[in-house]
N, C-alpha and C positions, 0 to 999 in steps of 0.2 A: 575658871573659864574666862572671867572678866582680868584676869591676868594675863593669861595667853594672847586674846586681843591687845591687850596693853603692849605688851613685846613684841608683838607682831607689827604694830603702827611705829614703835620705836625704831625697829630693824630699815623699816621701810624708808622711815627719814633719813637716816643714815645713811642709807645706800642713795637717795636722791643727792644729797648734799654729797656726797664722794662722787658723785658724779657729775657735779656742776664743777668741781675742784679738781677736780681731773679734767677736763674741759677746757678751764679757764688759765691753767699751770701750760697746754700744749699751746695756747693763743698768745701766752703772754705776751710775747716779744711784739707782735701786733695789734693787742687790745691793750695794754694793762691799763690805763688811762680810765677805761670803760668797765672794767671788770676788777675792781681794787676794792670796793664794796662788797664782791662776793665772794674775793678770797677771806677778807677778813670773818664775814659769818659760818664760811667753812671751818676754819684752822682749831677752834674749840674740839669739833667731830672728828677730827682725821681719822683717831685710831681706830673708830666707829664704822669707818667707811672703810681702812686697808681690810679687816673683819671680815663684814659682809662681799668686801673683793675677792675673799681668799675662798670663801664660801662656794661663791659662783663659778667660778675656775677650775672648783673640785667635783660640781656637776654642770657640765656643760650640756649634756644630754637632756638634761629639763627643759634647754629654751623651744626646744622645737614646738612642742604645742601650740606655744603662746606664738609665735609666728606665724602656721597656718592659721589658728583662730583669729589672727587681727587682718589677716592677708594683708601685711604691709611689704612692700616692694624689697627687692635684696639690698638696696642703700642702706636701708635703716638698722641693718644689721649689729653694725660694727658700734652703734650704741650702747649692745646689750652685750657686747665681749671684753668693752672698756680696758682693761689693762691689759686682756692676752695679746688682743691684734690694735695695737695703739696708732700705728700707722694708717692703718686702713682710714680709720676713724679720723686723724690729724688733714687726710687729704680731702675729706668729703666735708668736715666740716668749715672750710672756710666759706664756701657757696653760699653756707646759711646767713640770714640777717638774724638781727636781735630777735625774732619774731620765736624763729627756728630754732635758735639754742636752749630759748626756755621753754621752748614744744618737747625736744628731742628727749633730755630727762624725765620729761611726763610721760610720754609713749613707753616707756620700759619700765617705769615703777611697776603699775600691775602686775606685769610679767613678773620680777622679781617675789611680788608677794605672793601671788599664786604656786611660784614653785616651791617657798618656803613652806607653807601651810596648804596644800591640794586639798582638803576636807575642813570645809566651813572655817576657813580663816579670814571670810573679808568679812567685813562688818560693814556699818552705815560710814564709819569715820573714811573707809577704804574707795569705798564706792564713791563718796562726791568727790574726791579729787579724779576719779575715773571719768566719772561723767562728762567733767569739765574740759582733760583732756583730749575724750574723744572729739568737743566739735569744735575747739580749735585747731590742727589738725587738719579738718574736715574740710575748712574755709582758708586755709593755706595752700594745703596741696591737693584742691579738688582736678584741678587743669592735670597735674603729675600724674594724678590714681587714672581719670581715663584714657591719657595716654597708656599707660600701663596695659589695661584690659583691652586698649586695640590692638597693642601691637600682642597681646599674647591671649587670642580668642579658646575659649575652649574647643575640643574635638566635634564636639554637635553644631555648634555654630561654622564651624572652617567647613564641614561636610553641606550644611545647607548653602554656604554662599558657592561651593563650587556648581549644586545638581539644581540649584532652583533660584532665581530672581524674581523679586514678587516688587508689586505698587500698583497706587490706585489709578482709573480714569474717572476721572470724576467724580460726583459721588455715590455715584449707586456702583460701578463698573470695576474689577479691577484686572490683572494681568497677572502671569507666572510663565516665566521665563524655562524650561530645565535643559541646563547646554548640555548636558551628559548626551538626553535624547534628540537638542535641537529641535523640541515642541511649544509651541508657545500656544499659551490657553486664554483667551477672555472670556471674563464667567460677571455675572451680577454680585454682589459682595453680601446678597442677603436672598435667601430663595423666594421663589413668587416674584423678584423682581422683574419687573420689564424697561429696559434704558436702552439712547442710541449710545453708540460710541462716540464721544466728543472726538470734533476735526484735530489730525495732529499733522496735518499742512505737510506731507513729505519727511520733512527734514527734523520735525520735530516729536516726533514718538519717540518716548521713554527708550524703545528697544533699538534705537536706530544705530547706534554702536554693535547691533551685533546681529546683524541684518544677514551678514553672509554666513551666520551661523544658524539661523531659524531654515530648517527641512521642514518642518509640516505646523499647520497652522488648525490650531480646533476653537469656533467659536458657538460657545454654550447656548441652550436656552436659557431665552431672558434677555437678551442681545438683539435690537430692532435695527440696526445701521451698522454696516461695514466702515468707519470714517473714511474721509479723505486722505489717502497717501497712507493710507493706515500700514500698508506690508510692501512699499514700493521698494523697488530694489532688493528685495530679496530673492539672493540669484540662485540660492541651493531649495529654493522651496519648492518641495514634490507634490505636498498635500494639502488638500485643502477640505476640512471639514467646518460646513455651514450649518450651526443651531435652527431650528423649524421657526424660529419669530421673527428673522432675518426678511425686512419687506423691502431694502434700498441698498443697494452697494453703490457708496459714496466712488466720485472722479477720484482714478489712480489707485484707488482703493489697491489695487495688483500689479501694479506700473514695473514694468520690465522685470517679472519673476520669468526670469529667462529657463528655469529649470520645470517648472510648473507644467503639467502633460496632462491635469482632467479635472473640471469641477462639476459637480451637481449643485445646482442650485435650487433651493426649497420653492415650497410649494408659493406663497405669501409675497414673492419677491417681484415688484412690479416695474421698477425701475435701477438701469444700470447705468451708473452715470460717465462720463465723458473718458476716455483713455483708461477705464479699470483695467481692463487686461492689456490694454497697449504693449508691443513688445513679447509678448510673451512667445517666444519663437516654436514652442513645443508641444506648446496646448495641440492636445487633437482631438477633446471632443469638447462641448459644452452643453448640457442640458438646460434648454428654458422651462420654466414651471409654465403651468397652464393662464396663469394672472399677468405674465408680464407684457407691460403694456410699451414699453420705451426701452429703449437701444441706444443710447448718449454718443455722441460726435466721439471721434476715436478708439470708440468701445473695446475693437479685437484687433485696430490698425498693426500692421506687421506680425500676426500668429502665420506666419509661414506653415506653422505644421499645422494645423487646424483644419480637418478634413471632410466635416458632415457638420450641417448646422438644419435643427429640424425648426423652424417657427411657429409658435403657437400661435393659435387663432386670436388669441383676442388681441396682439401686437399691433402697434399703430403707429408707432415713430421707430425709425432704421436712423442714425442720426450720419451728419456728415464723413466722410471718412469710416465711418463705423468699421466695413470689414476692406479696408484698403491695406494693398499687399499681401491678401491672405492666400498664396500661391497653391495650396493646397486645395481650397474648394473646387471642386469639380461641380455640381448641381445646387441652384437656388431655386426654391419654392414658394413662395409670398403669402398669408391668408386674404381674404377681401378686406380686412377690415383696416390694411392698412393704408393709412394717410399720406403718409410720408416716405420717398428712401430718398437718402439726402446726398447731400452731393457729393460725389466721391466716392461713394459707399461703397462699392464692389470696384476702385479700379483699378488694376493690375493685376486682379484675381486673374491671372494667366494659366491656368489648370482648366477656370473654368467652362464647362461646355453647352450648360442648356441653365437657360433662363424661364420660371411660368410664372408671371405676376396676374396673382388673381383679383387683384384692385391697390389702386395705388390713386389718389389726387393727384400728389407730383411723383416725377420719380425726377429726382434734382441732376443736375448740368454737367455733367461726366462721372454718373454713378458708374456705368461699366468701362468707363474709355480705356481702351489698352486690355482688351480682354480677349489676348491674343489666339483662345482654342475654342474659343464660345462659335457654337455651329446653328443653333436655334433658340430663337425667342418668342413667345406668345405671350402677348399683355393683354389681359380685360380689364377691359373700364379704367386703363392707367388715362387719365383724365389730361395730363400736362406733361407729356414726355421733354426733360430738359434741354439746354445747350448740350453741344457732344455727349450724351449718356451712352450712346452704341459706338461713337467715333472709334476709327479703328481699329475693330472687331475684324482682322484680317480672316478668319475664314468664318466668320457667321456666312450661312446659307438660308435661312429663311426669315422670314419675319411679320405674322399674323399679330394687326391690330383690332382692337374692337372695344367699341367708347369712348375713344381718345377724341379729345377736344383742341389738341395741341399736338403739334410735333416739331418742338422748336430747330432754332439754327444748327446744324451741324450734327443735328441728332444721329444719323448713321451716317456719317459722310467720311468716306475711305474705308467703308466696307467692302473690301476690291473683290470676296467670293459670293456675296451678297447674288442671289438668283432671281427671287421673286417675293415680292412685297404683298401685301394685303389688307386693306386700309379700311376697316369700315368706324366711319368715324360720327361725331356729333356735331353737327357743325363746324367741325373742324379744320383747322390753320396746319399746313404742310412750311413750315419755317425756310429761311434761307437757308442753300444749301443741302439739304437735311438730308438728300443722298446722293449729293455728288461726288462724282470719283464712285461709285459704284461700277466698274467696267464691265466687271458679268450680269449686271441687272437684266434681265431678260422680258418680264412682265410685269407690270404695276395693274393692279386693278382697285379701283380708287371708290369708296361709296360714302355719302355724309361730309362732303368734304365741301370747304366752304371756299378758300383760298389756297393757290399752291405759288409760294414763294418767290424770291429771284434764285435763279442757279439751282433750285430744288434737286432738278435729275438732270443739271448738266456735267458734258463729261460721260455720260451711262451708256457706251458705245455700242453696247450688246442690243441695247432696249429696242425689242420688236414692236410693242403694242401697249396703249396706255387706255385706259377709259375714264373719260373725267366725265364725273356725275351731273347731272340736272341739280342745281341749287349751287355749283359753284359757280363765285363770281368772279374772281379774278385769275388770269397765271401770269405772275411778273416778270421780270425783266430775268432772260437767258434760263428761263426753267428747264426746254430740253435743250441747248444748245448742245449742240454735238453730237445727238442723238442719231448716229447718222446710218443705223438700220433701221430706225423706226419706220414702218409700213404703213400704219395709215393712224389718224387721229379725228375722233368726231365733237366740236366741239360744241357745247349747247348753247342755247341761245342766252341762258340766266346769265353764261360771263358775261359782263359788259365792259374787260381792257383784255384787250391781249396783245403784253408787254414787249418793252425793247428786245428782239433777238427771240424770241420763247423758242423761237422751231430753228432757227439760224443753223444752216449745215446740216439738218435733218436731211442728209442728200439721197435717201433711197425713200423718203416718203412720199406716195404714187396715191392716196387716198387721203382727199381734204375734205371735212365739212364743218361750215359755220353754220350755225344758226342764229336764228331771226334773233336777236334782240342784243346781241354785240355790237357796242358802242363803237369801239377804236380798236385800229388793227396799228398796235406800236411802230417804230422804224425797224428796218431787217428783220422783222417778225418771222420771214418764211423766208428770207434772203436763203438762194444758194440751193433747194429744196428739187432736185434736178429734175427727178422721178413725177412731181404734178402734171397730170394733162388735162386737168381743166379746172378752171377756177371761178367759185360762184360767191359775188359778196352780197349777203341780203341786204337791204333797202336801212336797215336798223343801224348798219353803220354809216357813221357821221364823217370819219376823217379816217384815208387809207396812208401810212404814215410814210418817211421818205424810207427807198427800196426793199420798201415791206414784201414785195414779191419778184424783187430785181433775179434776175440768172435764174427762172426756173427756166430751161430750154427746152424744156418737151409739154410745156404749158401751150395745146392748139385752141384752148376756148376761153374766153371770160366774157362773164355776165355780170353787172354791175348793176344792182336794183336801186330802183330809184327809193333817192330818202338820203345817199351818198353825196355830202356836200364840198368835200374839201379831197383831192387827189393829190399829195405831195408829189415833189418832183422824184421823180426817177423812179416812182413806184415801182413799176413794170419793166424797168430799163434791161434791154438786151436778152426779153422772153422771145425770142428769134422765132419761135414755130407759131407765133400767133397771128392769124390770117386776119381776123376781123373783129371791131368792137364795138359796142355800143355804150354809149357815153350818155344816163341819161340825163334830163335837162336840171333835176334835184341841182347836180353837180355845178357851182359857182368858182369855184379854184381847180387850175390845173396846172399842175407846178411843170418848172423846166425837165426835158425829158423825162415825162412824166411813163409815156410810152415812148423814149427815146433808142434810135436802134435796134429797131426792129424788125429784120431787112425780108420777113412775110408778111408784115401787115400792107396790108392792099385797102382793108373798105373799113371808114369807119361811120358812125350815125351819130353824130352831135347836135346839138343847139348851135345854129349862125354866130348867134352874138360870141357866146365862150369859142368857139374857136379863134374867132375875129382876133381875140383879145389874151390868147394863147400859142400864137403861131412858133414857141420851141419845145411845145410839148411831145410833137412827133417827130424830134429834131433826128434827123438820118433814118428816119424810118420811112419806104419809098410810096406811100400815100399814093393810090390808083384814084380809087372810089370815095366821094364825099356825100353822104344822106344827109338832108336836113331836116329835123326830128319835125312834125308838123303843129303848129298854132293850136288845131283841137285836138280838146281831151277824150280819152274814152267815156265812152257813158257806161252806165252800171245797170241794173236793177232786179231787182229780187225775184226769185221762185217760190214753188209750193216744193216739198222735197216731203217723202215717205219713207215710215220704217216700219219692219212687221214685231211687234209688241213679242209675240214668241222669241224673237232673236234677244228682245231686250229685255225681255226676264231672265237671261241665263247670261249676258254679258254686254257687257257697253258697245253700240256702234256708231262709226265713224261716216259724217257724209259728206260727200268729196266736196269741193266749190265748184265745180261746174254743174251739180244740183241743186245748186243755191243759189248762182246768181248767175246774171245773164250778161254777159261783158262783149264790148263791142270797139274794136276788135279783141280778140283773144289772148289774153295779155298774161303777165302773174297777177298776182292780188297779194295785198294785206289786208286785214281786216283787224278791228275791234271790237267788244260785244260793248253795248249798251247801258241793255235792260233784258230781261227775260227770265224765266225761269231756272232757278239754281240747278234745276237737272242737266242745264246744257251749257258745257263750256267753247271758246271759240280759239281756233289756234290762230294766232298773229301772223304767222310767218305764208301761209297759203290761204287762211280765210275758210277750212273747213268747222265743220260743227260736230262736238261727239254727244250723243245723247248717251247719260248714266245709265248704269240696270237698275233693272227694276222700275225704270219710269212708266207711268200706267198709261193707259188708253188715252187719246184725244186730241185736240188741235190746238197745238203750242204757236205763238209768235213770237219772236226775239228779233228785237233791233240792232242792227248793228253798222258799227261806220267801215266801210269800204273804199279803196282806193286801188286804181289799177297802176303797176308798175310802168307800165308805155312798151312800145318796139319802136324801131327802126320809121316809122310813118307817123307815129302817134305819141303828143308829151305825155306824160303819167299823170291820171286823174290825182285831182287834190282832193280828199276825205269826204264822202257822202256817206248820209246816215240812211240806210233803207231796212224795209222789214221784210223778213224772210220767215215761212209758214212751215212748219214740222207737224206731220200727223203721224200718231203713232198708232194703230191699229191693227 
């Protein structure tokens, strides 16, 4: 036995050394210099080595084992065929360095011994030259061998890179791509996990090379965030399946999935952030879960096909742009709870037709503008309606407010099918403009309303009838101008301006009244107002502004209460039909044609002094008659006045001023209350008194200061405080 090994390690060497001599005989010509050492330790062996050549060549059929078992590349071949294919071998080995030629005879000894002896012929002496061969070798041509195995994968590996692309997001999260189906799956990398999707910003997701290949998209449980830009631009994507722990779908999240046509959204998910569906031209439906609280700026902007959007209740932010251009929507619905719809948010929804906002704080500055089939809107409690949010809305036809504290600039203005308004508001500001250009406005009826702007309803040519509320105080500059059906206007005493032009060209308006406690009647305020026949300024106005009542020509009366200080010029100019005036002595300015051209005024009743010192006030006006108002004042004083207690347990009564006071001569009155009893208020404008209900039995006094307006004989008393007696019984 210990022979056999002997011969077998003798064979071996032989065949190594005949192969280094073989080797170094085909280099000669270009090594010998370097390889003269090894011919000489060969030349003893040769006939050892032509031998074991002649050996090998007679079974060629042995080497194949030893080939796949070492899986050395097809180069290395031509080592172990040495004499049959010498060329082969002459061409490959010049590439090698010194490294490689005393590798290359290593790598094929084994083989050689293995085929001689298949059954227990290596021994220990066989094995460590084995050993040593293999891991130099290993650290020469480590770079060679993995090229090798990539460019020639096996059948299981070439199958998985075509049907499936796998890697991580992060560390909990990973991905799997399979383009066969064009599904792409995010799942946690360990179950029971719960992770968001790290942001992959657009452009930078793993899968973004193969975006127009991803059709449907499933993301697992264990998945809390959609990331940012996470499936943007994938144009063929039809599906979208959302795992139930999904509570945010990051901005862009679905950014122009142009093929995309329905998502459901889980239960858990409260926030969609800014342009996630943006683009998506096909979307046609979208379910909200019942938690989501926020709608992010560009949410649905351009879903053309997106045709029913139902809002849940607990919703609170609609963000800017949110559903801008979504042509599709025909009906919006609002719950109360929400805050905000932002600005933009519905505009160009050109499909759409009926708006019900059941609470909103704002609804922001051209949420609906350009929502060209929209026919009705009812807003509650929308608190701050924006800049242009209704601008035009060519055939909106109605429009019921109520809560609104705002109704900024422009808000429906160019609403040109616009019918009839309805305002009940809190306090509320009627913005500039807010429905001008409104041509078919027909009726405004106005409650809570605090201020009505410049230009508000000018332009509103249709507008019959308006009713501005007790508690508003201003209407500014050109609110109706042009209003020029409007029939009549009552305006309450709480305004105290009414602004440049408000009524200007109102030319069929035939029914004026002011009340007591309007400050200033602006310039051209009622200029042009043709239809007035008679006109009454209470005492409470200070200054009548210039041709604030110029060209009404069918104006036969005015009365001007005393408390009127200042008449610009041409106030009245060219009221042709007015016979007579009285001017009272209040009055200290009388501007140039103030009543000038006035070719019926015949009689007027002023103070000596101010005419003196105004002689072009009635400049072409042919002035017959001159009264001069008289030096004494009225006197005043007080009654006893009764009411039946039965009347005043079932409703509040009113008792006139000529059961109250006792005025000499018979003049108007203003009055103020005092002191008295909170059951009884006083009206300023006539000096009557109403006792509340339910005020009980007995003899009231209340003081109050009184002044009589004047006539024609008499100046206007200055403020006397007297007491007047109420029995109720």
């Amino acid at each position: 036995m210990k022979l056999k090994r002997l011969l077998a390690g003798i064979v071996a060497t032989a065949m190594t050394v005949g192969m280094m001599s073989t080797l170094v005989f085909a280099d000669e010509a270009e090594n010998a210099p370097e390889e003269t050492a090894a011919v000489e330790t060969t030349e003893p062996k040769e006939k050892e080595t032509k031998k074991a050549a002649e050996k090998e060549t007679e079974k060629p059929e042995e080497k194949k084992p030893a080939e796949t078992k070492e899986a050395e590349p097809e180069e290395k071949q031509p080592a172990e065929t040495k004499e049959s294919e010498p060329a082969e071998t002459e061409d490959k080995e010049p590439a090698e360095t010194k490294e490689t030629e005393s590798s290359q005879p290593e790598e094929t000894a084994p083989a050689e011994s293995k085929t001689e002896e298949p059954s227990e012929t290596e021994d220990k002496e066989t094995e460590e030259p084995s050993e040593s061969e293999d891991k130099e070798p290993a650290e020469s041509d480590s770079e060679e061998e993995t090229a090798v195995e990539s460019e020639v994968p096996s059948e299981s590996d070439d199958q998985d890179s075509k049907d499936a692309i796998t890697g991580a997001l992060g560390d909990k999260l990973k991905y799997s791509f399979n383009e066969k189906t064009g599904t792409l799956t995010i799942s946690p990398v360990k179950k029971n996990t719960k992770a968001p999707m790290p942001n992959l910003y657009y452009f930078y997701s793993p899968w973004y090379s193969n975006t127009s290949l991803i059709k449907k998209v499933v993301i697992t449980k264990g998945v809390t965030t959609i990331a940012e830009g996470a499936f943007a631009y994938c144009s063929n994507l039809t599906s979208v399946s959302i795992g139930p722990d999904v509570t945010r779908i990051e901005p862009g999240a679905f950014y122009y999935c142009t093929s995309l046509t329905s998502v459901v959204l889980p239960k858990k998910v409260t926030d969609i952030g800014y342009s996630a569906f943006y683009g998506c031209t096909k979307l046609k439906s979208i379910s909200f879960p019942s938690k989501l609280k926020n709608i992010g700026n560009y949410a649905f902007a351009g879903c053309s096909g997106l045709k029913t959007v139902s809002f849940p209740a607990k919703l609170q932010t609609i963000g800017n742009y949110a559903f801008q251009d979504c042509s599709g929507l025909t009906k919006i619905v609002t719950p109360k709870k929400v805050k905000t719809i932002g600005e933009y948010a519905f505009k160009n929804c050109t499909n759409l037709n009926s708006v019900t906002i059941k609470g909103a704080d704002v609804i922001g500055a051209n949420a609906f503008d350009d929502c060209n089939n929209l026919k009705s809107v009812s807003l509650n409690n929308a608190k701050i309606i924006g800049n242009n949010a209704f601008a035009s809305c060519s055939r909106l036809e109605s429009v019921t407010i109520k809560g609104t504290k705002e109704i900024a600039n422009y808000a429906f203005n160019y609403c040109q099918a616009l019918k009839s308004v309805s305002i009940t508001g809190n306090s509320a500001v009627i913005g500039e403009r807010a429905f001008e250009e409104c041509t078919l406005l027909r009726t405004v009826k106005l409650k809570g309303v605090k201020e009505i702007g410049a230009y508000a309803f000018q332009n509103c040519y249709c507008l019959n009838s308006v009713s501005i509320p007790s508690g508003c105080t201003s209407i500014g500059k050109n609110a109706f101008y042009y209003c020029s059906y409007l029939d009549s206007v009552s305006i309450p005493g709480s305004v105290k301006t009414i602004g440049t032009d408000a009524f200007r060209s109102c030319t069929y308006l035939s029914k004026l009244s002011i009340g007591y406690g309007v400050q200033e009647i602006g310039n051209y305020a009622f200029r042009n107002c043709q239809y007035i026949t008679a006109l009454t300024i209470p005492g409470s106005v200070k200054t009548i502004g210039e041709y604030a009542f110029a060209y009404c020509y069918r104006a036969r009366s005015v009365t001007i209460g005393y408390g009127v200080e200042t008449i610009k010029q041409c106030a009245f100019f060219d009221c042709n039909n007015i016979g007579s005036v009285i001017i009272p002595s209040s009055v200290t300015t009388l501007g140039a044609n103030a009543f000038g051209s006035i070719s019926s005024l015949n009689d007027i009743s002023i103070d000596n002094d101010l005419f003196d010192k105004s002689t072009d006030a009635f400049k072409d006006s042919p002035v017959k008659n001159k009264t001069w108002l008289e030096t004494n004042p009225c006197t005043i004083s007080g009654k006893t006045a009764k009411v039946k207690a039965k009347k005043v347990k079932k409703k509040a009564q009113t008792i006139a001023a000529s059961k109250l006071y006792k005025v000499t001569p018979s003049t108007g009155l203003s009055a103020v209350k005092v002191s008295g009893n909170k059951k009884f208020t006083v009206n300023p404008a006539n000096g009557s008194i109403t006792v509340k209900k339910k005020t009980k039995k007995g003899t009231y006094k209340i003081k109050v200061k009184v002044m009589s307006t004047g006539n024609a004989q008499y100046k206007a008393s200055d403020y006397k405080t007297i007491t007047v007696k109420i029995k109720v019984k």
